[in-house]
N, C-alpha and C positions, 0 to 999 in steps of 0.2 A: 479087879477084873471087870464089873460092871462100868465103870469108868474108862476103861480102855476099849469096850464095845462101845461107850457112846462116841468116845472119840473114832475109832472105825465106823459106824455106821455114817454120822455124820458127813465123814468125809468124800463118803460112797454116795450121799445124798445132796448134799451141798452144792449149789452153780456155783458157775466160774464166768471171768470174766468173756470166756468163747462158749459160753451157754447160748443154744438162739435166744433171741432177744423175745421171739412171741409167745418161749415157755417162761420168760421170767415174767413176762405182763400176763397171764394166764395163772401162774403164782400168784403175783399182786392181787387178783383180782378174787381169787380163792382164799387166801392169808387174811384179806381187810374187808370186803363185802360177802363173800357166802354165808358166814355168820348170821345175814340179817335174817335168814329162811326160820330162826330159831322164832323171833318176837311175830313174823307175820304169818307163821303157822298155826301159834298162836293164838294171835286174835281172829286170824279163821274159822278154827275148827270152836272157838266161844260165839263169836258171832253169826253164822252160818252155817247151812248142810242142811241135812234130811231129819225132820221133825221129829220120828222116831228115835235118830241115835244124838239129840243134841245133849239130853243125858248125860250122854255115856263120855260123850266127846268135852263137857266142861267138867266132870269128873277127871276124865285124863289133861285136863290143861294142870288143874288145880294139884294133883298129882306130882306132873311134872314140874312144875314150881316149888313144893315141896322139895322134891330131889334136886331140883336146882340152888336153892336154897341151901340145903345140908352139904350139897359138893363143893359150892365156894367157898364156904366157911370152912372146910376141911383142905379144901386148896390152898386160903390163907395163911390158915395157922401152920400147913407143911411149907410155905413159904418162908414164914416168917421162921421156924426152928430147923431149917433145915433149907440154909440160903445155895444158892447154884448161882457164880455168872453164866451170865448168857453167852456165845459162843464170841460175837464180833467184843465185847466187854472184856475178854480173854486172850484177844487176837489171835482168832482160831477161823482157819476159812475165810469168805466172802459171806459180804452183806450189801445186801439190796433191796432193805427196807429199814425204813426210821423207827426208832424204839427206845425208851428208855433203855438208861442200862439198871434197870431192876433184877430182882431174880425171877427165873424163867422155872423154876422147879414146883410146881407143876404149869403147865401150861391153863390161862385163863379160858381163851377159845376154846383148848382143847375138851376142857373139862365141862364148859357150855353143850358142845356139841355133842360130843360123846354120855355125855346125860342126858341128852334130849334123844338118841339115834338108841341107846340102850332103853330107857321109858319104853320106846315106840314099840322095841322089840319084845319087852314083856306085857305092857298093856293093852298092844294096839293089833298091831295087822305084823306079820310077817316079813311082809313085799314092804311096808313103807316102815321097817326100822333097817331091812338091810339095805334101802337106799339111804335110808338117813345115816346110817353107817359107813357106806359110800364117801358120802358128803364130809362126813368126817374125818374116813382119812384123805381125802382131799385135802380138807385143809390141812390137818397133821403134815401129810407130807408137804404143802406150800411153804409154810413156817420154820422147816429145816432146812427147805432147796433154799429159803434167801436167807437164811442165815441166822433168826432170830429166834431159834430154839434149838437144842438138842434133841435127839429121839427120842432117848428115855425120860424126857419131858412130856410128849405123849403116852409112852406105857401108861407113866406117872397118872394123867388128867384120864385112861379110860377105866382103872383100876380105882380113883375117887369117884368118877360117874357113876360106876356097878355099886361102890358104896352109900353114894347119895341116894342111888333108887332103892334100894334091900333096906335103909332107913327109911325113906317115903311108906315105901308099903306098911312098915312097923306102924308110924307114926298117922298113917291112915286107918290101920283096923282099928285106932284108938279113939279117935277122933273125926275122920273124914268127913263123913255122912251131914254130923253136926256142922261142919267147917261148911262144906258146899252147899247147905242150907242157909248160912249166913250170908256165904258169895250170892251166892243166887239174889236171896233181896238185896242185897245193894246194888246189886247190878241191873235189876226191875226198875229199885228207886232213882237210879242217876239215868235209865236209859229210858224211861219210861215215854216219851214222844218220839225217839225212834224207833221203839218197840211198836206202838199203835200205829205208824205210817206203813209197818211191814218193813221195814228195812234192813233190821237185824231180828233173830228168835226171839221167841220169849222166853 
Protein backbone atom coordinates (compact mmCIF):
# COMPACT_ATOMS: atom_id res chain seq x y z
CA UNK A 1 0.00 0.00 0.00
CA UNK A 2 2.65 2.37 1.10
CA UNK A 3 4.35 1.65 -2.23
CA UNK A 4 1.70 2.35 -4.42
CA UNK A 5 1.22 5.89 -2.67
CA UNK A 6 4.61 6.56 -3.38
CA UNK A 7 4.12 5.63 -6.83
CA UNK A 8 0.87 7.82 -6.92
CA UNK A 9 2.15 10.70 -5.37
CA UNK A 10 5.12 10.74 -7.45
CA UNK A 11 3.51 10.89 -10.36
CA UNK A 12 1.09 13.66 -9.19
CA UNK A 13 4.51 15.39 -8.52
CA UNK A 14 6.91 14.51 -11.14
CA UNK A 15 7.60 17.15 -14.41
CA UNK A 16 7.09 16.34 -17.72
CA UNK A 17 8.68 17.05 -20.60
CA UNK A 18 5.64 20.08 -21.17
CA UNK A 19 6.56 21.29 -17.69
CA UNK A 20 7.53 25.25 -18.13
CA UNK A 21 10.93 25.24 -18.40
CA UNK A 22 11.29 28.23 -15.62
CA UNK A 23 9.77 25.67 -12.88
CA UNK A 24 12.17 23.18 -13.74
CA UNK A 25 15.24 25.69 -13.38
CA UNK A 26 13.71 27.01 -10.17
CA UNK A 27 13.70 23.14 -9.09
CA UNK A 28 17.27 22.94 -10.20
CA UNK A 29 18.13 25.65 -8.28
CA UNK A 30 16.09 24.39 -4.99
CA UNK A 31 17.30 20.62 -5.49
CA UNK A 32 21.30 21.45 -5.76
CA UNK A 33 21.94 25.06 -4.21
CA UNK A 34 19.23 25.94 -1.26
CA UNK A 35 20.97 23.46 0.67
CA UNK A 36 23.85 25.77 1.07
CA UNK A 37 21.55 28.01 3.69
CA UNK A 38 22.38 24.91 6.01
CA UNK A 39 26.64 25.53 6.50
CA UNK A 40 26.25 29.50 6.13
CA UNK A 41 23.74 29.77 8.77
CA UNK A 42 25.82 28.30 10.43
CA UNK A 43 28.86 29.88 10.47
CA UNK A 44 26.73 32.88 11.06
CA UNK A 45 25.01 32.58 13.89
CA UNK A 46 29.02 31.07 15.41
CA UNK A 47 30.66 33.98 14.15
CA UNK A 48 28.26 36.87 14.68
CA UNK A 49 25.11 38.69 16.18
CA UNK A 50 24.23 40.34 19.43
CA UNK A 51 26.89 40.02 22.16
CA UNK A 52 24.26 38.89 24.54
CA UNK A 53 22.71 35.93 22.71
CA UNK A 54 26.25 34.70 21.02
CA UNK A 55 25.85 32.10 23.75
CA UNK A 56 22.91 30.92 23.23
CA UNK A 57 23.48 30.88 19.36
CA UNK A 58 26.88 28.56 19.45
CA UNK A 59 25.12 26.45 21.73
CA UNK A 60 22.44 25.85 19.19
CA UNK A 61 25.04 25.54 16.20
CA UNK A 62 26.86 22.77 18.30
CA UNK A 63 23.31 21.34 18.97
CA UNK A 64 22.53 21.13 15.63
CA UNK A 65 25.60 19.42 14.54
CA UNK A 66 24.98 16.92 17.03
CA UNK A 67 21.41 16.19 15.45
CA UNK A 68 23.05 16.29 12.29
CA UNK A 69 25.44 14.03 13.17
CA UNK A 70 23.04 11.21 14.63
CA UNK A 71 20.57 11.73 11.43
CA UNK A 72 23.06 10.86 8.78
CA UNK A 73 24.24 8.02 10.49
CA UNK A 74 20.81 6.89 10.78
CA UNK A 75 20.10 7.91 7.12
CA UNK A 76 22.95 5.56 6.26
CA UNK A 77 22.50 2.78 7.95
CA UNK A 78 18.45 2.87 6.68
CA UNK A 79 20.23 3.11 3.49
CA UNK A 80 22.39 0.71 3.43
CA UNK A 81 19.46 -2.17 5.23
CA UNK A 82 16.76 -1.02 3.55
CA UNK A 83 18.02 -0.27 -0.23
CA UNK A 84 15.20 1.86 -2.60
CA UNK A 85 15.91 2.60 -6.38
CA UNK A 86 15.64 5.91 -7.19
CA UNK A 87 12.70 6.59 -9.47
CA UNK A 88 14.58 7.46 -13.09
CA UNK A 89 16.96 3.82 -11.88
CA UNK A 90 13.48 2.26 -12.14
CA UNK A 91 12.39 3.92 -15.22
CA UNK A 92 9.66 5.45 -13.56
CA UNK A 93 8.74 9.08 -14.73
CA UNK A 94 11.08 11.93 -16.02
CA UNK A 95 14.41 13.17 -14.94
CA UNK A 96 15.88 16.23 -15.01
CA UNK A 97 18.62 16.12 -13.04
CA UNK A 98 22.04 13.97 -12.76
CA UNK A 99 22.57 11.55 -9.90
CA UNK A 100 23.90 8.51 -9.14
CA UNK A 101 21.74 5.68 -9.26
CA UNK A 102 22.33 5.02 -5.51
CA UNK A 103 19.53 4.50 -3.17
CA UNK A 104 17.38 7.29 -2.46
CA UNK A 105 15.78 5.89 0.75
CA UNK A 106 16.09 8.23 2.85
CA UNK A 107 16.84 11.28 1.19
CA UNK A 108 20.50 13.02 2.14
CA UNK A 109 19.26 16.76 1.53
CA UNK A 110 16.32 15.99 2.86
CA UNK A 111 17.33 14.67 6.10
CA UNK A 112 20.15 17.74 6.23
CA UNK A 113 17.40 20.13 6.00
CA UNK A 114 14.76 18.90 7.83
CA UNK A 115 17.15 18.48 10.86
CA UNK A 116 18.34 21.71 10.72
CA UNK A 117 14.38 23.40 10.05
CA UNK A 118 13.12 20.87 13.09
CA UNK A 119 16.41 22.05 15.63
CA UNK A 120 15.34 25.69 14.69
CA UNK A 121 11.88 24.78 15.68
CA UNK A 122 12.66 23.39 19.12
CA UNK A 123 15.60 25.40 19.96
CA UNK A 124 15.30 28.50 18.47
CA UNK A 125 12.56 31.07 17.32
CA UNK A 126 9.22 29.93 15.91
CA UNK A 127 9.18 32.25 12.89
CA UNK A 128 12.76 30.95 11.70
CA UNK A 129 12.16 26.98 12.00
CA UNK A 130 8.74 27.35 10.12
CA UNK A 131 10.69 29.12 7.35
CA UNK A 132 13.36 26.74 7.58
CA UNK A 133 10.62 24.26 7.25
CA UNK A 134 9.51 26.19 4.25
CA UNK A 135 12.82 25.76 2.77
CA UNK A 136 12.68 22.41 3.25
CA UNK A 137 9.89 21.34 1.70
CA UNK A 138 11.08 23.39 -1.11
CA UNK A 139 13.57 21.27 -1.61
CA UNK A 140 11.50 17.98 -0.83
CA UNK A 141 9.32 18.86 -3.33
CA UNK A 142 12.28 20.01 -6.16
CA UNK A 143 13.93 16.61 -5.81
CA UNK A 144 10.55 14.66 -6.72
CA UNK A 145 9.32 17.32 -9.42
CA UNK A 146 12.79 16.33 -11.34
CA UNK A 147 12.79 13.01 -10.62
CA UNK A 148 15.51 11.94 -8.37
CA UNK A 149 13.48 10.88 -5.32
CA UNK A 150 10.45 9.62 -4.34
CA UNK A 151 8.05 11.15 -1.54
CA UNK A 152 8.28 8.79 0.90
CA UNK A 153 11.95 9.50 0.68
CA UNK A 154 11.03 12.76 2.32
CA UNK A 155 8.62 11.34 5.00
CA UNK A 156 11.67 9.03 5.40
CA UNK A 157 14.57 12.14 6.01
CA UNK A 158 11.80 14.35 8.20
CA UNK A 159 11.02 11.40 10.55
CA UNK A 160 15.27 10.70 10.92
CA UNK A 161 15.63 14.52 11.44
CA UNK A 162 12.88 14.55 14.56
CA UNK A 163 15.06 11.54 15.67
CA UNK A 164 18.42 12.99 15.20
CA UNK A 165 17.27 16.21 17.25
CA UNK A 166 15.26 14.14 20.42
CA UNK A 167 18.97 12.16 20.31
CA UNK A 168 20.78 15.63 20.40
CA UNK A 169 18.90 16.98 23.19
CA UNK A 170 19.59 13.31 25.24
CA UNK A 171 23.14 13.51 24.20
CA UNK A 172 23.27 17.19 25.23
CA UNK A 173 21.87 16.99 28.94
CA UNK A 174 24.75 14.61 29.20
CA UNK A 175 27.51 16.24 27.96
CA UNK A 176 26.92 19.50 26.20
CA UNK A 177 27.92 22.21 28.63
CA UNK A 178 31.38 20.33 28.69
CA UNK A 179 31.45 19.71 24.82
CA UNK A 180 30.76 23.74 24.24
CA UNK A 181 33.38 24.49 26.63
CA UNK A 182 35.81 22.57 24.65
CA UNK A 183 34.49 24.22 21.17
CA UNK A 184 34.68 27.53 22.58
CA UNK A 185 38.71 27.25 23.29
CA UNK A 186 39.50 26.11 20.17
CA UNK A 187 37.78 28.20 18.59
CA UNK A 188 39.38 31.39 20.74
CA UNK A 189 42.77 29.44 20.02
CA UNK A 190 42.61 29.06 16.10
CA UNK A 191 40.51 32.56 15.76
CA UNK A 192 42.39 34.31 18.16
CA UNK A 193 43.74 37.60 15.56
CA UNK A 194 40.27 37.74 14.07
CA UNK A 195 38.71 37.74 17.29
CA UNK A 196 41.13 40.87 18.59
CA UNK A 197 40.54 42.98 15.10
CA UNK A 198 36.74 42.74 15.99
CA UNK A 199 35.72 40.77 13.10
CA UNK A 200 34.14 37.84 14.52
CA UNK A 201 32.88 37.34 18.61
CA UNK A 202 34.57 36.21 20.93
Amino acid sequence: MLESLNYTLFYWINATPDSPRWLIAFADFAASDLISIVPLLAVGLWLWGPREQVNAQRQLVIKVTLAMLVSLCCSALLGHFFPHDRPFADRVGYNFLHHAPDSSFPSDHGTVIFTFAVAFLAWHRLWSGALLMIIGLTIAWSRVYLGVHWPLDMLGALLVGIGGCLSAQILWQGFGPALYHSVQQCYRACFALLIRRGWVRD
